[in-house]
PASESE-738376 format. One record per residue (C-alpha): x, y, z. Coordinates in steps of 0.2 Angstrom, whole numbers, plus 5000, padded with zeros to 4 digits. Example, Ala and Ser with C-alpha at 12.3 -4.5 7.8 and 13.67 -1.06 7.14 Angstrom:
// residues 2
506249785039506849955036
END
This chain:
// residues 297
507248955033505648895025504948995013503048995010502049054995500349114997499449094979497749074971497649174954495849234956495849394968494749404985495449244992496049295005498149295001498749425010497749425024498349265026500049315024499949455034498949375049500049205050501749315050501149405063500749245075502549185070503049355077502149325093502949185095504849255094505249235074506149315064505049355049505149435031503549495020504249475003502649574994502749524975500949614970501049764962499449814972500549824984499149754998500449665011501249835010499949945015499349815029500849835037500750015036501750065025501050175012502150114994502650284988503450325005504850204999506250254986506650084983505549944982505349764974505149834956507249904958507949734966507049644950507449774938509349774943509749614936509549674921510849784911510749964913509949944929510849984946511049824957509749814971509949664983508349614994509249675010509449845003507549875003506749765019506149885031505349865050503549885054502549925067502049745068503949655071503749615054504949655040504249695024505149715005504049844999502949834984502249954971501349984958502849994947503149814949502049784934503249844922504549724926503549564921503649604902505649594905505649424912504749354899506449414890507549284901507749114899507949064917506549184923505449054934507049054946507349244949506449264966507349124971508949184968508649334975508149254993509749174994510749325001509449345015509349155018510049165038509249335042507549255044506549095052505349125039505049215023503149225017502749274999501349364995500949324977499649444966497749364959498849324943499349174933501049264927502649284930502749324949501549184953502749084946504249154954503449134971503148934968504748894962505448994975504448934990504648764999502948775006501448824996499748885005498248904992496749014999494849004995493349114998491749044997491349054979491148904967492348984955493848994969493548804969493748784950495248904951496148744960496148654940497048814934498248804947498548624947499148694927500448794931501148664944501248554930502148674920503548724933503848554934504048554916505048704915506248694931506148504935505248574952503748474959502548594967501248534977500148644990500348585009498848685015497148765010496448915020494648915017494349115022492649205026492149045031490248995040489748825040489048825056487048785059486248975058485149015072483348975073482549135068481249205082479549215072478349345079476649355075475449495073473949505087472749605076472049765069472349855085474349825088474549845068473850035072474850065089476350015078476350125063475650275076477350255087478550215072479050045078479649935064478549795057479049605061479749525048478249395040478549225046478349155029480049285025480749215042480549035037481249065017482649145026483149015037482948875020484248985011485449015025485348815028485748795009487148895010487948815025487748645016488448705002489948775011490048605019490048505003491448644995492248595011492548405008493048454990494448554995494948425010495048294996496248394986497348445001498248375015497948515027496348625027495948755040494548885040494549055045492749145048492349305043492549465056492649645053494049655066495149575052494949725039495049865054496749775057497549795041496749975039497750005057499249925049499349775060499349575059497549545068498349455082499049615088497549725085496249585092497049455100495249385108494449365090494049185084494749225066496549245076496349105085496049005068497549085062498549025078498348865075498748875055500248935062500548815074500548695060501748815049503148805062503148625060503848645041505748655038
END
């Protein structure tokens, strides 16, 4: 049963959407997976449609009751269907409180770990979706995970997120004698490809100038404006290009995803965007980050 994290501490990378998309290919494809949703905003929850105070129990109970004077909650006592063939352990907003307590435990890196064990042959796969954080439950879902994703959006300070992270892998080893080294990057919103050449019209005089503002019809857009717009969109690309060998130098594995509106009508429907628009080419990058996932052991 490989378990795959899904981390990056600054927020908008794309972590749960890659979660959520990737489980549900595996899904497609006949597995048997588990959404274990460790942010207290509670995102992979509600992309699965499941709204988090519907649930009496959640992930804030199974790691609340290893403490004293808490009731025992196992992981299997809170996993719960979805629409999507996907089974989900809950999260809440609750979950914040329970990071102050493991800061109280010596051995609090290897919680979530432990806490998988029970559920180990109940699933092919477990994914992990971690919050935009740099505590404790980033660090429960390394140390916990065999496989580590990281995603990235297209801002430069995504990029220099990866020195932060490369930190705290270097502290788990430190602390549990784990190495922890990311297999994959997800580059997500991603365009890099060559705009289009943009259509410059010209005005033909005084005359068409008058018929235009008479009838409404909207102005062309001034070559000159064409042109700058055109420069900066090339810019752009290159820039997203020379991000793109950063990141292919730092990892092993980099796939990009392109940004599509179908993917954020997906999770508002509650559904992995596989189901909800199979034809899109975001779900056909994310079939073939998942191909490559179900290679790992």
């Amino acid at each position: 049963m490989p378990v795959i994290a899904f981390s990056h501490h600054k927020g908008g990378t794309g972590k749960t959407t890659s979660c959520l998309n990737i489980a549900g290919v595996l899904v497609d494809a006949g597995k048997k997976v588990l959404v274990v949703d460790c942010d207290p905003q509670a995102n992979a929850t509600m992309g699965l449609g499941v709204f988090p105070d519907s649930q009496k129990q959640n992930m804030y109970d199974v790691f609340m009751g290893i403490f004293e004077g808490f009731p025992e909650v196992l992981l299997r006592d809170i996993i719960i269907p979805t629409e999507s063939g996907i089974d989900l352990a809950p999260s809440n907003l609750d979950l914040v409180g329970v990071e102050p307590s493991l800061y109280t435990l010596d051995e609090r890196a290897t919680v979530l770990r432990e806490l998988l064990v029970p559920v180990a042959g109940a699933y092919d796969y477990v994914l992990i979706d971690t919050p935009p954080s740099m505590g404790q439950f980033v660090i429960n879902g390394l140390v916990a995970a065999d496989h580590i994703i990281i995603t990235l959006d297209a801002g430069i300070f995504a990029l220099r997120g990866i020195d932060a992270l490369e930190a705290i892998f270097s502290d788990i080893e430190s602390m549990v004698g784990k190495r922890v080294s990311p297999e994959m990057a997800i580059l997500t919103r991603w365009q890099s490809d060559t705009p289009e050449p943009a259509v410059v019209e010209r005005e033909t005089g005084f005359f068409t100038s008058l018929v235009r503002r008479l009838f409404k019809v909207q102005e062309p857009v001034p070559a000159s404006d064409l042109v700058k717009n055109t420069r900066e969109k090339e810019q752009e690309r290159e820039r997203m290009l020379r991000m793109e060998m950063m990141v292919r130098k730092k990892f092993r594995l980099v796939y990009t995803v392109p940004f599509q509106s179908e993917i954020y009508e997906a999770q508002q429907r509650g559904l992995p965007l596989s189901q909800f628009a199979p034809d899109t080419e975001a779900t056909r990058a994310y079939k073939k980050i998942a191909d490559e996932v179900m290679r790992w052991r």
